[in-house]
N, CA, C and O of each residue as an XYZ file, in Angstrom:
296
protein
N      37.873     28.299     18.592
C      37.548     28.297     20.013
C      36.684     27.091     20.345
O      36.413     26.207     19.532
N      36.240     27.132     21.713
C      35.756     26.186     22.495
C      34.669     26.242     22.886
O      34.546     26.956     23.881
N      33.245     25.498     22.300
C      32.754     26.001     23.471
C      32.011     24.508     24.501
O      31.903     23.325     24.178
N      31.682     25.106     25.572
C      31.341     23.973     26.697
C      29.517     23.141     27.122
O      29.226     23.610     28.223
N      29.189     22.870     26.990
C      27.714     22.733     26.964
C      27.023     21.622     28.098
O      27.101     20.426     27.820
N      26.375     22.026     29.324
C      26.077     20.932     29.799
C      24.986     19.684     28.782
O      24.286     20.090     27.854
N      25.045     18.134     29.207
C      24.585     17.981     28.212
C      22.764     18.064     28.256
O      22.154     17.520     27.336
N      22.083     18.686     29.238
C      20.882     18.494     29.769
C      20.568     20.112     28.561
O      19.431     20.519     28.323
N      21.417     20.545     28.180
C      21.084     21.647     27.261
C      21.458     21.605     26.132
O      21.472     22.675     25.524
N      21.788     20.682     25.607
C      21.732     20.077     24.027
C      21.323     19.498     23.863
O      20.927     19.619     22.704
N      20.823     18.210     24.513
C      20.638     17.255     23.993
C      18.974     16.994     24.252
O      18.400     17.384     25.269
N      18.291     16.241     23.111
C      17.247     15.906     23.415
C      16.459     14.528     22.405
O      16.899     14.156     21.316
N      15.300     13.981     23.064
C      14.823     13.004     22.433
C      13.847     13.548     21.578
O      13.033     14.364     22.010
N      13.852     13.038     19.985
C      12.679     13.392     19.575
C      11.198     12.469     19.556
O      10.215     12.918     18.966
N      11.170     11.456     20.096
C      10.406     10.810     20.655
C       9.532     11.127     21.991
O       8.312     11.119     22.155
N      10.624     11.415     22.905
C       9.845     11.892     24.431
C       9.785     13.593     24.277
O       8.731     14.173     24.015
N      10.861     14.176     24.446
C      10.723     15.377     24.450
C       9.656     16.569     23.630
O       9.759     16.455     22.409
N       8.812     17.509     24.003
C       8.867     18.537     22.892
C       9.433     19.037     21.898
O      10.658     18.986     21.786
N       8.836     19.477     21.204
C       9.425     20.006     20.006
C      10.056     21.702     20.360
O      10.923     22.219     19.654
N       9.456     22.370     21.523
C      10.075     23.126     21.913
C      11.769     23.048     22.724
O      12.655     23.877     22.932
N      11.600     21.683     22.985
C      13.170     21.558     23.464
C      14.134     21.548     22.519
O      15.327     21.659     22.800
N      13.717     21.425     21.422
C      14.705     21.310     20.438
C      15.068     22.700     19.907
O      16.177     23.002     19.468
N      13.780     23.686     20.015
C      14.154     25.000     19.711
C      15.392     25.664     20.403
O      16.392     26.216     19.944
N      14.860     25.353     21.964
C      15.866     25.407     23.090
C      16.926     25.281     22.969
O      17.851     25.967     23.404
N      16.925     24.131     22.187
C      18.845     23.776     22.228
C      19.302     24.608     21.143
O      20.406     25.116     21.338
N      18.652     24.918     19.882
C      19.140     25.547     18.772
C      19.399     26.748     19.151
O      20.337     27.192     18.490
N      18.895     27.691     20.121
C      18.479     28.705     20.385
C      19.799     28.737     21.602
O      20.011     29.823     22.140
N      20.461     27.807     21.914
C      21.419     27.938     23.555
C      22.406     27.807     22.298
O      22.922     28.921     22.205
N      22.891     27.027     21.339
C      23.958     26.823     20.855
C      23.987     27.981     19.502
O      25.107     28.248     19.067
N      22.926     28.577     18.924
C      23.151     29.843     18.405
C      23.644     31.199     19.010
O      24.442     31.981     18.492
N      23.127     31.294     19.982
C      23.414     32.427     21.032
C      25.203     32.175     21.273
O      26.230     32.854     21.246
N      24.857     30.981     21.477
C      26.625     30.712     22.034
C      27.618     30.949     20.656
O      28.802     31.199     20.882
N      27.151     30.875     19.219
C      28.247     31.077     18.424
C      27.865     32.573     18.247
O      28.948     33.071     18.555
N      27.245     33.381     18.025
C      26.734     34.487     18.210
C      27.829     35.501     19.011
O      28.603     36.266     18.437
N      27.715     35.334     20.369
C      29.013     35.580     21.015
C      30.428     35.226     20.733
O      31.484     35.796     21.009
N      30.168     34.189     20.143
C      31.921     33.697     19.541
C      31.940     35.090     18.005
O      32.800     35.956     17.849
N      31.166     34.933     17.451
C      31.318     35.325     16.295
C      31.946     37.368     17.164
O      32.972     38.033     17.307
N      30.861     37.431     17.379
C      30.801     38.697     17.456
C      31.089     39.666     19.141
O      30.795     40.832     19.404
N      31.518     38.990     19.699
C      32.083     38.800     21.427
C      33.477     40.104     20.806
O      33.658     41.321     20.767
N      33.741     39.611     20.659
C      34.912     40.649     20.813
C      35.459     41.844     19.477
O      36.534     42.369     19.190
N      34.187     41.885     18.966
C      34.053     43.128     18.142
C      33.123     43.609     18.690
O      32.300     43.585     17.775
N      32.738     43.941     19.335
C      31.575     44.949     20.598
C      31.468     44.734     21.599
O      30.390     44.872     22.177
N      32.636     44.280     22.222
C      33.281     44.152     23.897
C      32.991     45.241     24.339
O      33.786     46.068     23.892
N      32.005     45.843     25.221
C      31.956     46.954     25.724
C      33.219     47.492     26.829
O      34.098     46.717     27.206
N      33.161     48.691     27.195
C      34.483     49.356     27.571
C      34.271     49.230     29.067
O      35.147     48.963     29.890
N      32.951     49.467     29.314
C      32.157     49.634     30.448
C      31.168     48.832     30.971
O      30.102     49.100     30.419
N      31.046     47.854     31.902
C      29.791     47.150     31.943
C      28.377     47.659     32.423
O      27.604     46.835     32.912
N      28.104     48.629     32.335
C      27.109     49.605     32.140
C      26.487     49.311     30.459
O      25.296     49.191     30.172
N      27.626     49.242     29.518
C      27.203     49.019     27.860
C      26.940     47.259     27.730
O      26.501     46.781     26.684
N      27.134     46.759     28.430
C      27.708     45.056     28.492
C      25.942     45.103     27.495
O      26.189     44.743     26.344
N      24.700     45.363     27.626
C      23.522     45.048     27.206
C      23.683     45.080     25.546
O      22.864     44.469     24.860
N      24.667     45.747     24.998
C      24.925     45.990     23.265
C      25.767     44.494     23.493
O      26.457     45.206     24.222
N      26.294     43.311     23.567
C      26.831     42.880     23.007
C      25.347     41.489     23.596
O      24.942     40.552     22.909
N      25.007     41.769     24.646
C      23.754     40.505     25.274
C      22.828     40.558     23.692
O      22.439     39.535     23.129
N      22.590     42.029     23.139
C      21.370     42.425     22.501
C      21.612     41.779     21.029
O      20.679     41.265     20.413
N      22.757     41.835     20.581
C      23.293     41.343     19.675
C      23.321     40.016     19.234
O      23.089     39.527     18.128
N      23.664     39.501     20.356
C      23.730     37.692     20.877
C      22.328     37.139     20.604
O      22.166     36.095     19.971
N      21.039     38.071     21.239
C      20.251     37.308     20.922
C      19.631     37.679     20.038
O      18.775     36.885     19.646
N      19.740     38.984     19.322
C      19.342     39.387     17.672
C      20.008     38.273     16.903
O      19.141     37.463     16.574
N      21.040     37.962     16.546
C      21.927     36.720     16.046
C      21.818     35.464     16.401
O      22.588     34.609     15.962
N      20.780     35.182     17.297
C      20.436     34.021     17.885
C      19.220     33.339     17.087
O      19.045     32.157     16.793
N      18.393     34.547     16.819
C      16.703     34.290     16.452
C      17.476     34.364     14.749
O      17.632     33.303     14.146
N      17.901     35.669     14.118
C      18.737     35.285     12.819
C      18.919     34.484     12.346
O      18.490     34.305     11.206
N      19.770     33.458     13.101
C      20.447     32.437     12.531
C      19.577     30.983     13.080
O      19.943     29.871     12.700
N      18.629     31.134     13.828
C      17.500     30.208     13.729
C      16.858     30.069     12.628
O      16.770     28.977     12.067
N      16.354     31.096     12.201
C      15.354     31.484     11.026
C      15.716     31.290      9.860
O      14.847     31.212      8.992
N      17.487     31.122      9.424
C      17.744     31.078      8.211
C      18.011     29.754      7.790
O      17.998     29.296      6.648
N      18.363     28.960      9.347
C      19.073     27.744      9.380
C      18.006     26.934      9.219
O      18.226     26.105      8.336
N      16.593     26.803      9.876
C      15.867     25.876     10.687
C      14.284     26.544     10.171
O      13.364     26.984     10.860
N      14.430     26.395      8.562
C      13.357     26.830      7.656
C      11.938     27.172      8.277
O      11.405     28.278      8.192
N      11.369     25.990      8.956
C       9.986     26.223      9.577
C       9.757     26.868     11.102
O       8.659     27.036     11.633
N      11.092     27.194     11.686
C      10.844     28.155     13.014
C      10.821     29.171     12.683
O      11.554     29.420     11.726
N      10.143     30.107     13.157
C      10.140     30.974     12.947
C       9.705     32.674     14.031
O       8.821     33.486     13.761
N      10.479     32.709     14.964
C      10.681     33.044     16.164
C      10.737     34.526     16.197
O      10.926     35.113     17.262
């Protein structure tokens, strides 16, 4: 799959920018495979449930920060 990213949310300087922007971006493009990964094995039936697959996304978001990106630790 595909995914789309404006570039004001990936991209950043490590010179000018924070060091929190960089979390930012790790944290927008984890979330986003997060949902790829796991989007349509807990597609809710009802969007009343839609919060189990958001909750997931960003449990798998902070996850895969933490395992990837040794010294964050979120």
């Amino acid at each position: 799959n595909i995914m789309f990213f404006s570039e004001s949310k990936i991209f950043y300087d490590d010179n000018k920018d924070p060091t929190y922007q960089k979390t930012k971006v790790a944290l927008t493009v984890a979330h986003k495979l997060a949902h790829q990964w796991f989007g349509n094995l807990v597609t809710p039936s009802w969007w009343s449930h839609l919060w189990l697959s958001k909750g997931l996304a960003s449990f798998f978001q902070t996850y895969i920060i933490n395992k990837v990106i040794e010294f964050y630790y979120i």
